[in-house]
C-alpha positions as CSV (number, residue, x, y, z in Angstrom):
1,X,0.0,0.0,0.0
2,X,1.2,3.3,-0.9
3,X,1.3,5.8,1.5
4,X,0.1,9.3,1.0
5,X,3.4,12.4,1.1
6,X,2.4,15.6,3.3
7,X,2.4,17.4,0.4
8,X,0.3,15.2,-1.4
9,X,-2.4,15.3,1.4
10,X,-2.3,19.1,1.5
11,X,-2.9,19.4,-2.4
12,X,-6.0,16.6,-1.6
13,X,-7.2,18.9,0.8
14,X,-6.6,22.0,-1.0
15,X,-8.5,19.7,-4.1
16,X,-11.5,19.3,-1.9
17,X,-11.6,22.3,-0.6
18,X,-11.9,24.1,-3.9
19,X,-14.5,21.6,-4.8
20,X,-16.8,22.3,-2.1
21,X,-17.1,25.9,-2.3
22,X,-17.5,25.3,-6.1
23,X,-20.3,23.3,-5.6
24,X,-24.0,23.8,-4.8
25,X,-23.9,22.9,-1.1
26,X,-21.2,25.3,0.6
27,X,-24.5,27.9,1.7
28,X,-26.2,25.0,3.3
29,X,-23.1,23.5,5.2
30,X,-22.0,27.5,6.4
31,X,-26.0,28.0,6.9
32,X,-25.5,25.2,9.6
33,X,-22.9,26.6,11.8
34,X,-23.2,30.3,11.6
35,X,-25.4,31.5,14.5
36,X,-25.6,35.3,15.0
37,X,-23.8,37.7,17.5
38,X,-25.6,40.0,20.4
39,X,-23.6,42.9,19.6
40,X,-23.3,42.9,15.9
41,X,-25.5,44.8,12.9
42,X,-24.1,42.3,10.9
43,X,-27.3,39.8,9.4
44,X,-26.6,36.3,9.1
45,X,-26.7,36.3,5.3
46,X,-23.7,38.5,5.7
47,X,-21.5,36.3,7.3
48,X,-22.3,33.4,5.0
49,X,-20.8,35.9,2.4
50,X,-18.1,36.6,4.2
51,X,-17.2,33.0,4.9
52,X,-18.4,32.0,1.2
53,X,-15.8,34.6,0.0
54,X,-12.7,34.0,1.3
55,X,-13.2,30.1,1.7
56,X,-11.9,30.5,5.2
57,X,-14.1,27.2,6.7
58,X,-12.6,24.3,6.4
59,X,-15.1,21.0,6.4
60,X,-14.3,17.2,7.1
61,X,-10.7,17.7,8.0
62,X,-8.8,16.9,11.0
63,X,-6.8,19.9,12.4
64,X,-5.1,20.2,16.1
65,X,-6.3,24.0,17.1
66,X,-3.9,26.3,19.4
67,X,-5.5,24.7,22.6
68,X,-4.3,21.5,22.3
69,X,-8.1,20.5,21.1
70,X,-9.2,18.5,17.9
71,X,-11.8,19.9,15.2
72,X,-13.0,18.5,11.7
73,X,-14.3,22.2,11.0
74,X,-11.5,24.5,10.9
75,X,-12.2,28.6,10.6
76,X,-9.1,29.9,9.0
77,X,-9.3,33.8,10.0
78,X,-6.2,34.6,7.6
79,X,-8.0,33.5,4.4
80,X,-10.6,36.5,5.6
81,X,-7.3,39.0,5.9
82,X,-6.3,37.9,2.6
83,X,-9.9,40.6,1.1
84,X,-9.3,44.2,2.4
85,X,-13.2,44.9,1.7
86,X,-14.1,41.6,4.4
87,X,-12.0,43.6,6.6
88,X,-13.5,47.0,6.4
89,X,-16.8,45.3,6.3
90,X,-16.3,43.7,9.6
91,X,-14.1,46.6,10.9
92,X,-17.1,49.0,10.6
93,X,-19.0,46.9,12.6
94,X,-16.9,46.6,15.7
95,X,-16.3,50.6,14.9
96,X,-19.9,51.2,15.0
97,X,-20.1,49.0,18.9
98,X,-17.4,50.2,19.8
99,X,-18.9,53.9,19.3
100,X,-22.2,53.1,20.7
101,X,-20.7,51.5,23.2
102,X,-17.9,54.2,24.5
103,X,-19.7,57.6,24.2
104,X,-19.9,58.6,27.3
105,X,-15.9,57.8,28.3
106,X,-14.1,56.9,25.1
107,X,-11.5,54.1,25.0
108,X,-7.5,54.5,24.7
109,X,-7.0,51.6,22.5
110,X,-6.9,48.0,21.1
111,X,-4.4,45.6,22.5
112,X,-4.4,42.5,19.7
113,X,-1.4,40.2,18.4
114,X,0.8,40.7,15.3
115,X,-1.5,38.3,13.6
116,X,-4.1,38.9,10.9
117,X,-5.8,40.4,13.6
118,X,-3.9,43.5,13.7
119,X,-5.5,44.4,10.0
120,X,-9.2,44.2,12.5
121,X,-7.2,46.6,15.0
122,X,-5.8,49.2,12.4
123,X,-9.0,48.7,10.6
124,X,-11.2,49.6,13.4
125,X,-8.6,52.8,15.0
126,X,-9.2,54.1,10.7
127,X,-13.0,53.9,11.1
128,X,-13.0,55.8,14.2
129,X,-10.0,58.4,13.0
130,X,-12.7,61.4,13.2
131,X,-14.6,60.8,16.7
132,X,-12.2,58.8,18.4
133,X,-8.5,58.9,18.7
134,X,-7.2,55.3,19.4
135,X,-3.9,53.8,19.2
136,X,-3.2,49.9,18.6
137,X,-0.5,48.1,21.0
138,X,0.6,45.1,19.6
139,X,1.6,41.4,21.3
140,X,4.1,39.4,19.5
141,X,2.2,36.2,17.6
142,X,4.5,33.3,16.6
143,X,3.1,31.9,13.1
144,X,4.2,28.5,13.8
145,X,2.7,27.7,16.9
146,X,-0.1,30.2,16.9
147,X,0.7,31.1,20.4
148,X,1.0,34.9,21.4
149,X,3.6,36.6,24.0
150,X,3.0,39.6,26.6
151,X,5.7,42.0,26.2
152,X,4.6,45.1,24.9
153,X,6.5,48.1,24.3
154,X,7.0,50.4,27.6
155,X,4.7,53.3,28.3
156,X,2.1,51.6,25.2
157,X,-0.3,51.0,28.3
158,X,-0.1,54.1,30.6
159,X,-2.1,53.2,34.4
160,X,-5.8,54.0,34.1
161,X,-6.4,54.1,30.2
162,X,-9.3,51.7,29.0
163,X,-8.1,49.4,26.2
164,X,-10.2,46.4,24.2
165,X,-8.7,43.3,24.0
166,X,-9.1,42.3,20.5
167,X,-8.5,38.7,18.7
168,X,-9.8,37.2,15.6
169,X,-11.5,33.7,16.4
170,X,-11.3,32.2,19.6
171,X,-11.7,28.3,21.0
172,X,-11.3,28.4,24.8
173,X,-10.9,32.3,25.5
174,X,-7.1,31.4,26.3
175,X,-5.5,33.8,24.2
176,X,-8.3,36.9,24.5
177,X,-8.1,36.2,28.3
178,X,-3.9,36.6,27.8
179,X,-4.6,40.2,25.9
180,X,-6.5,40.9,28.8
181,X,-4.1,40.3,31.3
182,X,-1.6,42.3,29.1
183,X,-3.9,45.2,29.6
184,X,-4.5,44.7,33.8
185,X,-0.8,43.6,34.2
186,X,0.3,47.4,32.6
187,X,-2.0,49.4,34.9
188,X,-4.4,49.8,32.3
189,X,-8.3,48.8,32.3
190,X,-10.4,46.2,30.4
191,X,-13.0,47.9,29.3
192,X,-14.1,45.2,26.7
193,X,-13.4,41.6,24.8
194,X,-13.6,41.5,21.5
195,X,-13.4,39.0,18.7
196,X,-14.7,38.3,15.4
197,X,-15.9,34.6,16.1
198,X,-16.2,31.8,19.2
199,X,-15.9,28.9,17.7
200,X,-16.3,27.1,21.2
201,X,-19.8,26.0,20.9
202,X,-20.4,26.4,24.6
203,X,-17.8,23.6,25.7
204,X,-15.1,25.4,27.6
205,X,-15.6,26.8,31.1
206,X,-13.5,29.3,30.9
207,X,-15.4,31.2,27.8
208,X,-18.7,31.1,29.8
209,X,-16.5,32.7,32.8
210,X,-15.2,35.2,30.3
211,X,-18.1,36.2,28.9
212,X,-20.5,36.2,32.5
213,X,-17.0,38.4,34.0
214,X,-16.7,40.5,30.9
215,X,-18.5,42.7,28.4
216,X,-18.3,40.6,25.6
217,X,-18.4,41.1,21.8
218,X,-18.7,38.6,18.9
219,X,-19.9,39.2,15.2
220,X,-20.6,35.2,15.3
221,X,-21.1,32.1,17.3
222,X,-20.1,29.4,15.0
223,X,-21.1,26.0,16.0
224,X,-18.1,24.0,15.7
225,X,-17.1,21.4,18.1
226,X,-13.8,20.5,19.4
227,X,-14.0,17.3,20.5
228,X,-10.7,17.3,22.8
229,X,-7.2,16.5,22.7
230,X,-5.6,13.2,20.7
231,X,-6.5,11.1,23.5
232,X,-10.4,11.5,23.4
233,X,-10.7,12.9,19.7
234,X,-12.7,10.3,17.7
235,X,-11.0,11.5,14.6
236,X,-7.7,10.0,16.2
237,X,-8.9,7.0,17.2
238,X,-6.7,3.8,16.2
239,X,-9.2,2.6,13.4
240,X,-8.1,6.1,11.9
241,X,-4.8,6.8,12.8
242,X,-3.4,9.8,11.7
243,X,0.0,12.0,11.6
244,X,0.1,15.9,12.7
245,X,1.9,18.0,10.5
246,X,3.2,21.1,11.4
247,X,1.5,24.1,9.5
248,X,3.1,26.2,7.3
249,X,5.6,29.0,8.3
250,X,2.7,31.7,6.8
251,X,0.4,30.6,9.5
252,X,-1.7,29.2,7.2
253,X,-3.6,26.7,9.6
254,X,-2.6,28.2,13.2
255,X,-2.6,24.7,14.5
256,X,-1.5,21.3,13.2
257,X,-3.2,19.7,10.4
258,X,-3.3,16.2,10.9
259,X,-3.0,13.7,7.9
260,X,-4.4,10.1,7.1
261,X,-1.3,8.1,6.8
C-alpha cells in the first residue's frame, strides 16, 4: 500500500476544498454553523458571504487547534485577511459597537497580536480616526505555533487608560483572556473583549467565565465542536490513525493539520 506524502495530502485537501465551495452545497453547510452575534448589525446572510468569499471554513478535515483540542471544521481567520473589503466590512462593525458602546468615556485603544488580527485593529482605529482617537498596541504572535507573548512596548499602556482586547477567532478564551491580562498587568483597564468569532460552541468553562466576567463582543457564534485532545478525539482514534503536520511557516492553519497516513 502506498502511502500518502504531506504534500500530497495538502494538495487533496486544497483539491477538496476548492471543490466544495464550487459546488451547490457550501451555503447550506455554512448555513448550519453560523449562528448570529448580540452585539453585531451584521445579518446572518452577511456572514455566510463573508465566509463563502474567502473560503476560510474548512469542512471534514482533521486539524489540532492552538488549545491543544481537535476539530473536523476549521475557521481559517487569515484567508478572511487575505480581502481588504471583508475587513472593512467587519471593521465598521466593531467601529460602530465600539462607538455606541464608549460615548460617554471613550476608549485608549486596542491591544491585539501581530496576527491577521492586527488588519481588524488598524482597521477599526481608521474607522473611528474622526470621533475617536485610538492607538493599537501590539503582542508578538508566533506563526508556527499560533501562540501569542506579553511584552509590549514600555509606556504603550499608561495606568488607568481603558483598552479592548481584541482577537480574531477564539476556541477556549485562552489567548483573548492573555490580551487581557496584558492590559491589567500594565496598569491599564479592560474595558471590553472583542473577537470576530467563538468557535467554542459552549464547551469550555473558561469562555462562559469570560463572557459572564466580561463585556463581551462577537460578530458570530459558530457551532463548531472541538472534541478534545488526541486522546479523546474520535477523529484520532486507532481505526483512523493519523499524523500531525506542522503548518506552514505563513500561518496558514494556526494549528496542526493532521494527515491520514
Amino acid at each position: 500500500m502506498s502511502l500518502m506524502t504531506d504534500e500530497q495530502a495538502l494538495a487533496e485537501l486544497v483539491r477538496r476544498h476548492r471543490e466544495l465551495y464550487n459546488g451547490p452545497e457550501i451555503d447550506s453547510k455554512l448555513e448550519a454553523i453560523i449562528r448570529d452575534g448580540p452585539h453585531t448589525e451584521l445579518l446572518g446572510w452577511d456572514i455566510l458571504r463573508v465566509l463563502r468569499t474567502s473560503q476560510s471554513v474548512f469542512f471534514d478535515t482533521h486539524v489540532e487547534v492552538v488549545s491543544g483540542h481537535h476539530t473536523a471544521t476549521y475557521l481559517r481567520f487569515e484567508s478572511i485577511a487575505r480581502f481588504p473589503e471583508l475587513i472593512r466590512l467587519l471593521a465598521r462593525d466593531m467601529a460602530a459597537w465600539i462607538r455606541r458602546t464608549f460615548e460617554t468615556y471613550p476608549i485608549t485603544g486596542i491591544v491585539a497580536t501581530t496576527s491577521a488580527a492586527e488588519l481588524l485593529a488598524e482597521g477599526i482605529v481608521d474607522v473611528l480616526h474622526d470621533t475617536m482617537r485610538m492607538r493599537v498596541t501590539l503582542t508578538p504572535f508566533s506563526c508556527e505555533t499560533g501562540r501569542i507573548g506579553t511584552d509590549i512596548k514600555i509606556g504603550a499602556i499608561r495606568p488607568g487608560e481603558y483598552f479592548v482586547a481584541l482577537n480574531d477567532v477564539t476556541t477556549r478564551g485562552n489567548c483573548v483572556s492573555k490580551l487581557g491580562k496584558v492590559i491589567t498587568d500594565n496598569g491599564g483597564l479592560l474595558a471590553w473583549m472583542m473577537v470576530f468569532a467563538r468557535r467554542d460552541s459552549g464547551q469550555f468553562p473558561l469562555m462562559g467565565d469570560l463572557v459572564a466576567r466580561h463585556p463581551f463582543y462577537y460578530t458570530t457564534d459558530l457551532d463548531i465542536q472541538s472534541p478534545g485532545g488526541p486522546h479523546h478525539c474520535a477523529l484520532s482514534s486507532r481505526s483512523d490513525r493519523r499524523r500531525c503536520v506542522h503548518q506552514p511557516r505563513d500561518g496558514s492553519y494556526r494549528g496542526r493539520l493532521c494527515l491520514r497516513p
